[in-house]
C-alpha positions in Angstrom: -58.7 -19.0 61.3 -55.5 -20.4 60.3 -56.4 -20.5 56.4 -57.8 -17.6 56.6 -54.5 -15.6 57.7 -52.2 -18.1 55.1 -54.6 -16.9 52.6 -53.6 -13.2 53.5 -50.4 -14.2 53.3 -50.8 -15.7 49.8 -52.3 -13.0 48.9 -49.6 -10.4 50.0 -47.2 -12.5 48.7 -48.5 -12.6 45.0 -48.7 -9.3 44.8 -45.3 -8.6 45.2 -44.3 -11.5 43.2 -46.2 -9.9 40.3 -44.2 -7.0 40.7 -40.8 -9.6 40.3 -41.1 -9.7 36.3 -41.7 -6.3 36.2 -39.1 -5.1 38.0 -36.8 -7.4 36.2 -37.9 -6.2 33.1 -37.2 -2.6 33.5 -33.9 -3.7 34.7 -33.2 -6.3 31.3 -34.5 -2.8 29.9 -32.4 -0.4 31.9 -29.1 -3.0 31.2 -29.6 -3.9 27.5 -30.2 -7.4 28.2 -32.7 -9.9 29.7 -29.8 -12.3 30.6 -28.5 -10.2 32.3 -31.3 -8.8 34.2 -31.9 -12.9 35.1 -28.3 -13.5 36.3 -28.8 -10.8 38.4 -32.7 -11.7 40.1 -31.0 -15.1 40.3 -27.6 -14.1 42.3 -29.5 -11.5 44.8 -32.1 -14.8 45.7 -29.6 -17.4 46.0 -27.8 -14.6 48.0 -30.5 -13.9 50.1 -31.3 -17.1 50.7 -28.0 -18.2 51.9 -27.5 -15.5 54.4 -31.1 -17.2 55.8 -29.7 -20.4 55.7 -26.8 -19.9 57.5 -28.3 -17.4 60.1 -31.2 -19.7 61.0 -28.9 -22.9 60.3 -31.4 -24.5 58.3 -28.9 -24.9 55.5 -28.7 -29.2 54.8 -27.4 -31.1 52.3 -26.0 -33.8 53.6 -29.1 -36.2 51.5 -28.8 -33.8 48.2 -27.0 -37.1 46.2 -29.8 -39.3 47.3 -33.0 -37.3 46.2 -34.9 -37.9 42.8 -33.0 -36.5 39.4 -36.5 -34.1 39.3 -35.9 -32.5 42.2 -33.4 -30.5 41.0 -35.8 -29.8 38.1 -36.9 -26.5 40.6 -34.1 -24.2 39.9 -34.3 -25.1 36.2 -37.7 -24.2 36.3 -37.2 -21.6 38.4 -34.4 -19.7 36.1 -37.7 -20.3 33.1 -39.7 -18.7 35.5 -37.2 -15.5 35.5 -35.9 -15.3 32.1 -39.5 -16.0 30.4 -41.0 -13.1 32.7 -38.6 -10.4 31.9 -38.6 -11.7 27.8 -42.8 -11.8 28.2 -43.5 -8.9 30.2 -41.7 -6.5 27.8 -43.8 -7.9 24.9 -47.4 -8.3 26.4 -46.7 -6.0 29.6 -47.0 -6.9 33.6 -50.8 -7.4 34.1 -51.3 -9.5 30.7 -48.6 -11.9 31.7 -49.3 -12.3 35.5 -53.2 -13.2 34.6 -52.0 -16.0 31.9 -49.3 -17.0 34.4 -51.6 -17.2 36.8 -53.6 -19.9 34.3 -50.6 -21.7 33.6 -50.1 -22.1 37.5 -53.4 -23.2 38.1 -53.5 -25.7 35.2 -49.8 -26.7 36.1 -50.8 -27.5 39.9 -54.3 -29.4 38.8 -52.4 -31.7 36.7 -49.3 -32.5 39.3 -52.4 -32.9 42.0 -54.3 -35.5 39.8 -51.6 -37.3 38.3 -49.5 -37.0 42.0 -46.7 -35.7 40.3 -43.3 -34.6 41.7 -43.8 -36.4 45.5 -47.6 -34.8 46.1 -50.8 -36.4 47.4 -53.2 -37.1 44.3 -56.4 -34.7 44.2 -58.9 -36.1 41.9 -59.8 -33.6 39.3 -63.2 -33.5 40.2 -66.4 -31.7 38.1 -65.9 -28.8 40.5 -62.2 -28.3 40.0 -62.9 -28.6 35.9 -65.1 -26.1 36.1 -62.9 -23.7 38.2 -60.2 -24.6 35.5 -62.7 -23.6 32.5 -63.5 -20.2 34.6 -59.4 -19.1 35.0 -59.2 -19.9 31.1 -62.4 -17.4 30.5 -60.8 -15.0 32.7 -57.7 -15.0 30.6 -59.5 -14.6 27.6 -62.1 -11.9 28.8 -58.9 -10.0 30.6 -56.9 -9.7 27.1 -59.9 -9.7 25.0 -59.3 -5.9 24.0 -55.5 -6.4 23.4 -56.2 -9.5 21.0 -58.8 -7.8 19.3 -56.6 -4.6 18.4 -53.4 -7.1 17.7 -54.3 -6.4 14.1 -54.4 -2.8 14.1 
């Protein structure tokens, strides 16, 4: 019962998250400028967040200096994440880049399980998971299959 209602959740929460690069760029759209549609996505979450932190006070970072040099590899990624989207989005659109996204996630998380990267418990990349892996890839492809094929036109 309890995966099932995280899976809703998931699932509610990646739709809006589609929406993010969207909505960010119409804004780099609205402003001139996908920097500064980025600096502001990234001010209003660290905001956000913070106000959270210091209302639940959850914020600690007393052991920040002691944690691995990739740790801190998350916000880099995570400003990437923000400033690729709004710089992709305008040039494929939102559903195109949220279905290869989507791949990249996928074939992100199946190497960090099987190698146990960045602190997680190693998941064998097993025949079934290959296979899943092959299917998201044909999914991409059949999904933008009419947009590559009128590329030259």
């Amino acid at each position: 019962m309890k995966f099932a209602i995280f899976s809703l959740v998931g699932v509610a929460i990646g739709v809006v998250v589609a929406w993010q690069p969207i909505i960010n760029a119409d804004l780099a759209r609205r402003l001139g400028s996908a920097i500064s549609s980025s600096v502001v996505s990234a001010i209003l979450t660290g905001s956000i967040l913070l106000c959270f932190a210091l209302v639940s006070g959850t914020l600690r970072l007393g052991g920040l200096a002691d944690v691995p040099k990739w740790s801190f590899l998350g916000g880099v990624i995570g400003a990437i994440f923000v400033l690729g989207s709004v710089v992709t989005v305008a040039k494929i659109g939102g559903a195109a880049y949220i279905v290869v996204f989507l791949c990249g996630m996928t074939l992100g998380a199946a190497l960090a399980d099987h190698f146990g990267l960045f602190g997680t418990e190693m998941r064998m990349l097993t025949l079934n998971r290959v296979a899943g892996l092959i299917l998201v890839v044909a999914g991409v492809v059949v999904f933008n299959l009419p947009v590559v094929a009128n590329a030259g036109r």
